[in-house]
Backbone as CSV, one residue per row, in Angstrom:
resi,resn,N_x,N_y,N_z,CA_x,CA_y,CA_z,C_x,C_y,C_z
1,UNK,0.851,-1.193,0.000,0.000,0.000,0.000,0.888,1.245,0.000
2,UNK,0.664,2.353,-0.522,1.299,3.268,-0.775,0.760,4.053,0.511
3,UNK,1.182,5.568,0.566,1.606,6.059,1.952,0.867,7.083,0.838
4,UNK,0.067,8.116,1.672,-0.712,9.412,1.233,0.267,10.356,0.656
5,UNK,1.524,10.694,1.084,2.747,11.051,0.202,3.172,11.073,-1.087
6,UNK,3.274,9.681,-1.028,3.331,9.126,-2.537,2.108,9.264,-3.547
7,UNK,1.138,9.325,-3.111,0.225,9.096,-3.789,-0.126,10.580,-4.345
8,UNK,0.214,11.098,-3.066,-0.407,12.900,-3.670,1.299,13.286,-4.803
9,UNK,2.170,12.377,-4.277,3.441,12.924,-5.365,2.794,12.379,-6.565
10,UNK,2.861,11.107,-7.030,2.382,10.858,-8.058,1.412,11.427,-8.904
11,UNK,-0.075,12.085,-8.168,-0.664,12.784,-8.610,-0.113,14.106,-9.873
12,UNK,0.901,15.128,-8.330,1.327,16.349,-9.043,2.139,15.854,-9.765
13,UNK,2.988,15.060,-10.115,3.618,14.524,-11.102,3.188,14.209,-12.076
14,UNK,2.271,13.604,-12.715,1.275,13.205,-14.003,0.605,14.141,-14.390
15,UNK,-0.150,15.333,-13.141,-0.410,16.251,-13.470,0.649,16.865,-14.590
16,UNK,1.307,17.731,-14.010,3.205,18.235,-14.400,2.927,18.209,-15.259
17,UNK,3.104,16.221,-15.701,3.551,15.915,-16.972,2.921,16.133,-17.913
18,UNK,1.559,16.443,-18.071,0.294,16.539,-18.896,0.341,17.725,-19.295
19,UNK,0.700,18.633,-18.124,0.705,20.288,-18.234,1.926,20.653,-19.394
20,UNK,2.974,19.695,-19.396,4.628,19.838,-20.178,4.490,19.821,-21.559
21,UNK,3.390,18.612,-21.395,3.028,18.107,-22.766,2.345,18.615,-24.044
22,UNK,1.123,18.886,-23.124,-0.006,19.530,-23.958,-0.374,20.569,-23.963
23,UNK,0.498,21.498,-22.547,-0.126,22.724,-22.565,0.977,23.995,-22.179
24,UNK,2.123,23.223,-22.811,3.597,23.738,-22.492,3.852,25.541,-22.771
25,UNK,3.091,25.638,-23.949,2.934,27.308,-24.279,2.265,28.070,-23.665
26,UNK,1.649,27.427,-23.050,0.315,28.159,-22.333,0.802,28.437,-20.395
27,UNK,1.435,27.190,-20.316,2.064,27.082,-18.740,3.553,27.955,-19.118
28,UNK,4.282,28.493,-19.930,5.143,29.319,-20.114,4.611,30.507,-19.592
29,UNK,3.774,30.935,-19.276,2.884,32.185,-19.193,2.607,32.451,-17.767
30,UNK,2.705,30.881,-16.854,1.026,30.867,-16.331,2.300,30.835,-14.570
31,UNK,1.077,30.882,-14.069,1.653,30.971,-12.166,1.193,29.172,-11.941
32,UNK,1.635,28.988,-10.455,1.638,27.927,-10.161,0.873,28.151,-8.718
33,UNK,-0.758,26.939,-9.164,-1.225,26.950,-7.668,-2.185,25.572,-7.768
34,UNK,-2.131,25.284,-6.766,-2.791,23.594,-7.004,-3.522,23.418,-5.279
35,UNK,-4.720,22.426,-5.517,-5.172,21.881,-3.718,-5.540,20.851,-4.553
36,UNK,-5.073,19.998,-3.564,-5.465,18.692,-3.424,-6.407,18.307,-1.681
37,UNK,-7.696,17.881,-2.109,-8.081,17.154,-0.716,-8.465,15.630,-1.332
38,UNK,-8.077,14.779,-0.193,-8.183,13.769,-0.410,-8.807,13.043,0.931
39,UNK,-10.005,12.318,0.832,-11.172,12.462,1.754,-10.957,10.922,2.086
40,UNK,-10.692,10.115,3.189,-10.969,8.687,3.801,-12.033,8.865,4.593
41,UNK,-12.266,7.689,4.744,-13.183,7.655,5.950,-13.161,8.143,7.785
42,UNK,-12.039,8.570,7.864,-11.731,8.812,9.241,-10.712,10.463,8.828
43,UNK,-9.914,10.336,7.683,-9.174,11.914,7.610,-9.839,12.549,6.249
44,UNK,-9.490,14.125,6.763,-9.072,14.800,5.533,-7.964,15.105,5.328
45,UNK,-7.173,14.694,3.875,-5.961,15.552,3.675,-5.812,16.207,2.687
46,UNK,-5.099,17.511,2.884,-5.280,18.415,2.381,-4.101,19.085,1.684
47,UNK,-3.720,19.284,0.637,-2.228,19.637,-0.193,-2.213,21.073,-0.570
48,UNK,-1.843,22.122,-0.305,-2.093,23.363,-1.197,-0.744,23.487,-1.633
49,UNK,-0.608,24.723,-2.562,0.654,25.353,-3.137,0.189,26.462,-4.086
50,UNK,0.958,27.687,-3.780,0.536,28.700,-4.118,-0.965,29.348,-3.132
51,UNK,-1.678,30.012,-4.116,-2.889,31.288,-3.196,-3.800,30.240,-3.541
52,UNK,-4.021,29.076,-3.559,-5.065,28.364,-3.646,-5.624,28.455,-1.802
53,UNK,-7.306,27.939,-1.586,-7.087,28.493,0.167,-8.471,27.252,0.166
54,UNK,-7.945,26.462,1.216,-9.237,25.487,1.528,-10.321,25.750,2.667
55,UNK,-11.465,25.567,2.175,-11.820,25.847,3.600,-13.427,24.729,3.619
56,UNK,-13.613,24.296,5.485,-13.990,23.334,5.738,-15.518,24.275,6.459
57,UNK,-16.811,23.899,5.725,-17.792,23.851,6.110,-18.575,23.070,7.077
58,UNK,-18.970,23.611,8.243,-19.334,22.807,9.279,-21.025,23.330,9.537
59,UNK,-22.330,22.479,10.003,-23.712,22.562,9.811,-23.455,22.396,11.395
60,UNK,-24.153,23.364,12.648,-24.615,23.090,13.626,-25.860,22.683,13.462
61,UNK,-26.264,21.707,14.764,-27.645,21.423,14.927,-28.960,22.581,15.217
62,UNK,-28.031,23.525,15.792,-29.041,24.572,16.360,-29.108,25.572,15.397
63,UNK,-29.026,25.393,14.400,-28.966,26.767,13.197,-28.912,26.346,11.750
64,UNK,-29.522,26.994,11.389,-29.540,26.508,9.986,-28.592,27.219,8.855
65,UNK,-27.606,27.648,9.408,-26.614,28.110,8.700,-25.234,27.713,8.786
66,UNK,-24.243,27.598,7.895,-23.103,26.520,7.687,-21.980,27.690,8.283
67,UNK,-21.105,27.193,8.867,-19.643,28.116,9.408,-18.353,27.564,8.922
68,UNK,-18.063,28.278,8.194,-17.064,28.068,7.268,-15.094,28.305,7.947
69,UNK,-14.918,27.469,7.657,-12.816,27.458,8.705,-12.151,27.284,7.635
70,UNK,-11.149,28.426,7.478,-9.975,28.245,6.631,-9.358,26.894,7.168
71,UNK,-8.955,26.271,5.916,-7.815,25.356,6.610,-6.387,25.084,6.075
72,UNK,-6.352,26.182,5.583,-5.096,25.947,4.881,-4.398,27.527,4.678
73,UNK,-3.111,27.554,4.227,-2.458,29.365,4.556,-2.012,29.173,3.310
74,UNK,-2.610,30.443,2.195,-1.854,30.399,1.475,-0.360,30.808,1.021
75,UNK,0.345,30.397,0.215,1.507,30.281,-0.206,1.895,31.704,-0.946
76,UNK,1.906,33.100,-0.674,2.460,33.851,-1.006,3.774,34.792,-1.222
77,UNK,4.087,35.413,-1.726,5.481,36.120,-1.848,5.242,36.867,-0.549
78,UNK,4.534,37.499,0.690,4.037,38.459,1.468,4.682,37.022,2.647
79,UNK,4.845,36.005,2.628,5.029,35.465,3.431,6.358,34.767,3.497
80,UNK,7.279,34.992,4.437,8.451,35.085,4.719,8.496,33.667,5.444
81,UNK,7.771,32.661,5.614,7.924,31.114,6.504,8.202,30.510,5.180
């Protein structure tokens, strides 16, 4: 069994490669930002890169309105970590 690592590498990798391939003139141009969530039965995991920004919707019982949580920081030049 592969490890959630690998699997999200492999992903951006085939991605990449597709992007190299077919859309090489166009990604000469272009910025770089990607999320990956990847949903089991017990986790969420969650991949960003670049200003992409995830965020996790939660339904209380007592309200009929959804509350929304960043969960992820995006990846900007403004940020020095």
């Amino acid at each position: 069994m592969f490890g959630i690592d690998i699997i999200v590498r492999k992903v951006i990798e085939k991605t990449n490669s597709y992007i190299l391939h077919y859309k090489a003139e166009e990604a000469q141009f272009s910025g770089t930002t990607a999320l990956i969530a990847l949903i089991t039965s017990t986790t969420i995991y969650v991949f960003n890169a670049g200003n992409s920004r995830a965020l996790l919707g939660k339904v209380y019982k007592d309200s009929p309105s959804v509350k929304s949580f960043q969960i992820t920081h995006d990846h900007t030049l403004e940020r020095f970590d």
